[in-house]
C-alpha positions in Angstrom: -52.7 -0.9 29.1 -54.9 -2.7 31.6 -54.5 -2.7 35.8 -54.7 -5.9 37.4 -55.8 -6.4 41.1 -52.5 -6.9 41.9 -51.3 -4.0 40.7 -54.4 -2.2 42.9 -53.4 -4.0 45.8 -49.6 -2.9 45.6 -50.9 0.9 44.9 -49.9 2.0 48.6 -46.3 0.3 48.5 -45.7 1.7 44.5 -46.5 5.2 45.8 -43.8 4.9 48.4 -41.8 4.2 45.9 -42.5 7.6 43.4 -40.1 9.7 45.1 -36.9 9.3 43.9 -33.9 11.5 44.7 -33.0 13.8 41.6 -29.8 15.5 40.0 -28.7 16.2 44.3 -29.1 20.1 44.0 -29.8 20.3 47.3 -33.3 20.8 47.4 -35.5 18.4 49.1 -38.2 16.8 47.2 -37.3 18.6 43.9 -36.2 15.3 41.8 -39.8 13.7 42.4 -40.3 11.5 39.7 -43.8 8.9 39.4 -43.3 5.2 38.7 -44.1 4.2 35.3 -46.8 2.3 37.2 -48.2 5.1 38.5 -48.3 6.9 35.4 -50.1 3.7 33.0 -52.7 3.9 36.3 -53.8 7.5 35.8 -53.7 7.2 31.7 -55.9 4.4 32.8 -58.0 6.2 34.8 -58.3 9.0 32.4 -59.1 7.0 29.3 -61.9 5.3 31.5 -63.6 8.5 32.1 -63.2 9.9 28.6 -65.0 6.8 27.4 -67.5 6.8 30.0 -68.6 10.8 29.0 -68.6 9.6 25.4 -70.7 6.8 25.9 -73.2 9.1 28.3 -73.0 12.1 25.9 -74.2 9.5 22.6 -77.1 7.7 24.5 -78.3 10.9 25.9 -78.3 12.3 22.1 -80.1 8.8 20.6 -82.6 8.4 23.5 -83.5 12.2 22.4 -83.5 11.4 18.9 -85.8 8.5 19.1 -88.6 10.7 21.5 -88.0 13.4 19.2 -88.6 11.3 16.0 -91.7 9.3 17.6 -93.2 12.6 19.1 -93.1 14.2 15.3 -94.4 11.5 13.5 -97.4 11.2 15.5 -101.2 11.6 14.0 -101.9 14.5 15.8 -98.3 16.2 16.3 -99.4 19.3 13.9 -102.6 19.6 16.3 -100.8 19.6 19.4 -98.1 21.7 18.1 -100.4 24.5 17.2 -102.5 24.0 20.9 -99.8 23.6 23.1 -96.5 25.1 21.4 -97.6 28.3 19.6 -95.2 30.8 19.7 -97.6 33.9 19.2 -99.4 32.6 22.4 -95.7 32.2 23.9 -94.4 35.6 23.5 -98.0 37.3 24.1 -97.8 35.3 27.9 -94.2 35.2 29.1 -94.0 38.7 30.3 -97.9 38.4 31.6 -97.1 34.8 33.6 -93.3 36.9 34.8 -95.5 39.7 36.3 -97.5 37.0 38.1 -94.7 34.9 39.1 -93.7 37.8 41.7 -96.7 37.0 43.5 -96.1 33.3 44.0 -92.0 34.4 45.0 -94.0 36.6 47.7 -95.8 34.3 48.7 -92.8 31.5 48.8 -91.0 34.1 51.0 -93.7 35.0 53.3 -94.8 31.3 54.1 -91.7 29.8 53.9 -90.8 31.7 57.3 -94.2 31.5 58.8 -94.4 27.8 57.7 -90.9 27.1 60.0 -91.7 29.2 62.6 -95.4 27.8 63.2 -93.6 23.9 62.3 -91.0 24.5 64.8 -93.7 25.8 67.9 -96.0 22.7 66.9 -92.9 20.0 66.8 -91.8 21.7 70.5 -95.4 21.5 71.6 -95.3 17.4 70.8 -92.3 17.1 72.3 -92.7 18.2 75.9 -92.4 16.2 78.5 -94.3 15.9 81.5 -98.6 15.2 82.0 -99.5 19.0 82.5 -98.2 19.4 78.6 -100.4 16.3 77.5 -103.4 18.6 76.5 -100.9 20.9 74.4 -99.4 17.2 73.3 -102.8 16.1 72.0 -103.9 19.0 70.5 -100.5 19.5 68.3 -100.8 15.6 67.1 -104.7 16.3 66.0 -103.4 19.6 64.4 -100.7 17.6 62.4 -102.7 14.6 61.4 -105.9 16.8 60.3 -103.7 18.8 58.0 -101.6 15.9 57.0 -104.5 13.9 55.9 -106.4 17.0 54.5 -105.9 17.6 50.7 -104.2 20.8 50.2 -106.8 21.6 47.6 -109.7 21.5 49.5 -108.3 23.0 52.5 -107.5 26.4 50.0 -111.3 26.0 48.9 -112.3 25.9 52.4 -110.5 29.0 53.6 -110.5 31.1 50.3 -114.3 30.4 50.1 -115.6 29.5 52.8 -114.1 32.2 55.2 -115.4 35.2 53.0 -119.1 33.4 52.9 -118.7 33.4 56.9 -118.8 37.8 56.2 -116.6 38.2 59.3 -115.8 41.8 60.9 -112.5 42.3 60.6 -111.9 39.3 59.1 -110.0 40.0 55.5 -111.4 38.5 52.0 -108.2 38.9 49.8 -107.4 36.0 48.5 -104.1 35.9 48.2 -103.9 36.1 52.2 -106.7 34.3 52.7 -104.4 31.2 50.4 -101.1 32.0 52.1 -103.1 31.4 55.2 -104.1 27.6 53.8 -100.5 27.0 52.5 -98.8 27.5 55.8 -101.4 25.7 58.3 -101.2 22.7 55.7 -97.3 22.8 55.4 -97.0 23.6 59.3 -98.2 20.6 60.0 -95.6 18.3 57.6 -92.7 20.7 58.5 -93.4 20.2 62.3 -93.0 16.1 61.7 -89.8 17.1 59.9 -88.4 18.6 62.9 -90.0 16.3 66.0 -88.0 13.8 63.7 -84.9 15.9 64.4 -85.4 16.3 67.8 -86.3 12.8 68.7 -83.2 12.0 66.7 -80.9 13.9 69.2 -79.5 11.2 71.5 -81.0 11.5 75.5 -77.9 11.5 76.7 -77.1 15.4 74.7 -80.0 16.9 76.9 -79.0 14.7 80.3 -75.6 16.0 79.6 -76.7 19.5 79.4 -78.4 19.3 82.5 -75.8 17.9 84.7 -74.0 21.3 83.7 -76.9 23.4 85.3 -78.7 24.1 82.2 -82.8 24.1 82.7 -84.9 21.9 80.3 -85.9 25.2 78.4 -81.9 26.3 78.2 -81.4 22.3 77.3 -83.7 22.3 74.2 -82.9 25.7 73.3 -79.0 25.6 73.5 -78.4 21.9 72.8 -81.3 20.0 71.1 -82.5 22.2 68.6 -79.8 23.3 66.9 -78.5 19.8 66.3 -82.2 18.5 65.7 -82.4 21.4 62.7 -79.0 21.0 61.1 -80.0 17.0 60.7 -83.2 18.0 59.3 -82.1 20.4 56.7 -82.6 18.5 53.7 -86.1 17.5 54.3 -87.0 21.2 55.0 -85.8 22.1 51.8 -87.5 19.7 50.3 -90.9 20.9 51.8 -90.0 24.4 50.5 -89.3 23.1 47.6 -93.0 21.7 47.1 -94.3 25.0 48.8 -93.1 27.3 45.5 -95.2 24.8 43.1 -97.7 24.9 45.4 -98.2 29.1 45.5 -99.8 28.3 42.1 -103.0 27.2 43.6 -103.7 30.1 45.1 -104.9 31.1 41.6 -108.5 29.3 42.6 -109.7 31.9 44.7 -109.0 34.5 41.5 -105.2 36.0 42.9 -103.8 36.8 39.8 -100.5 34.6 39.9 -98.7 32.9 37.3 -100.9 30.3 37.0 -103.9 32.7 36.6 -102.4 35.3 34.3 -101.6 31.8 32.0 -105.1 30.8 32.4 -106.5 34.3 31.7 -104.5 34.1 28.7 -106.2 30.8 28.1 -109.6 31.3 28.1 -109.3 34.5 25.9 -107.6 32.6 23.0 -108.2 28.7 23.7 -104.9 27.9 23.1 -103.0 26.2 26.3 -99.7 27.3 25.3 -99.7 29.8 27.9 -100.0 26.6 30.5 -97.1 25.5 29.3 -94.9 29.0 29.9 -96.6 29.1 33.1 -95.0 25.5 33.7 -91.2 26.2 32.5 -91.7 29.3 34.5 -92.1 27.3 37.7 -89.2 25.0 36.8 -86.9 27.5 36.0 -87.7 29.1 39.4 -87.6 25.1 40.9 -85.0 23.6 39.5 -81.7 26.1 41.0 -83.4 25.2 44.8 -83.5 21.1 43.8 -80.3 21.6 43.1 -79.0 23.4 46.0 -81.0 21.0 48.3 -79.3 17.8 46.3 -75.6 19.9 47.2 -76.7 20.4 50.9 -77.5 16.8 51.3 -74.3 15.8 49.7 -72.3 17.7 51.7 -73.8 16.6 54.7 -73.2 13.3 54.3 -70.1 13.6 53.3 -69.5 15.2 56.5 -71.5 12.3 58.0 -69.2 9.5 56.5 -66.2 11.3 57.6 -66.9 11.5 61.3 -68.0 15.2 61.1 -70.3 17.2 63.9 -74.1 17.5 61.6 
């Protein structure tokens, strides 16, 4: 059974017509019975969805098949297989590569909060109004584009090697703060875009409202801007957190010994890279439960959005 569009089109005026009145018990409501209508329109809907999971579920299975079949039968599958896939390299690295990993979560946690804390005072710091802030203005936009433009790479070289060659009193040489140090002034600067963008996006009249009640610029931007600037802006930030647990791993340059490192320790021992590649499913494991909670987030906000909602 099919639904035509005039069927579709009378769907508000056939539901009006599903309740019927039953066997008169006395009860109201309690002989609701659907039009036959109704009923061929959800056995519809139903067989439409059943045949759209089938036809997902068997593409997904011949699309694996066929990379399966034309990654087997390749000249040098046996080599790569033994290189890349060993699983005598695999179970002598997972539980070295999970020992590191609790130094990249570390350092996920400890930069993640310094990162939005240091984004947020630089995004203020662009924002404020007024010539005697137009120093602080200037030196928060060279801050953000020097970092923005600057590799992450060769910023971590920079401040993991060059700071120890500088032989500093008081100055530490641990790498692993010396590369949570690079992480967070490089990711400062692209979180601190992310929420100026918020607070730009808050409308003028939200802070001119909240100073004809009384409220100082300071109260304005504390009680009224930013918390509407950072609940628009949530998605992005997760996103940049997101990139800032993949990016712990590069800390292994300056010799920390993270996941990354204990895999390549591994590595050059036994010249096999299958070690790299529990390193990597280590990392996705660990990335792929935050993707997804930023992809609900996002949802839900604009779902929230569509429907008229405060953000």
């Amino acid at each position: 059974m099919t639904v035509t569009e005039g069927e579709s089109a009378r769907e508000g005026a056939d539901d009006k017509g599903d309740m019927t009145v039953g066997t008169g018990d006395g009860v109201p409501g309690d002989g609701y019975a659907p039009s036959e209508r109704r009923l061929a329109r959800e056995r519809y809907r139903r067989a439409r969805a059943r045949r759209a999971t089938a036809l997902a579920a068997l593409s997904t299975l011949v699309t694996a098949a066929l990379l399966y079949l034309v990654v087997v039968n390749a000249p040098g599958w046996p080599r790569t297989k033994e290189t890349f896939f060993s699983a005598h390299y695999a179970r002598e690295a997972f539980p070295k590569v999970l020992e590191g990993l609790w130094l990249n979560v570390r350092l996920l946690l400890i930069c993640g909060v310094a990162v939005l804390v240091l984004g947020m005072l630089i995004a203020v710091a662009r924002t404020l109004r007024g010539p005697v802030f137009f120093p602080l203005r200037v030196l928060a936009a060279a801050y953000t584009d020097f970092f923005r433009g600057l590799p992450l790479i060769i910023n971590l070289m920079i401040v993991v090697l060059g700071v120890p060659a500088l032989r500093l009193q008081g100055v530490t040489v641990d790498p692993v703060l010396l590369g949570g140090t690079a992480l967070t002034l490089t990711y400062s600067a692209y979180v601190a875009e992310v929420f100026r963008a918020g607070i730009e996006s808050v409308h003028p009249s939200q802070r001119a409202a909240a100073r004809s009640l009384g409220l100082t610029n300071r109260q304005a931007l504390r009680h009224v801007v930013l918390p509407q600037a950072v609940r628009r802006q949530v998605p992005p930030l997760l996103n940049d957190l997101v990139s800032l647990q993949k990016d712990t791993g590069l800390v292994s340059i300056g010799g920390a010994v993270d996941a990354v490192r204990a895999a390549d320790i591994i590595v050059g021992r036994s010249l096999n890279y299958t070690p790299y590649i529990v390193a990597g499913l280590v990392f996705v494991a660990l990335t792929i439960p935050m993707t997804r909670f930023t992809d609900w987030v996002t949802a839900r906000m604009d779902r929230r959005r569509a429907q008229g909602g405060s953000l």
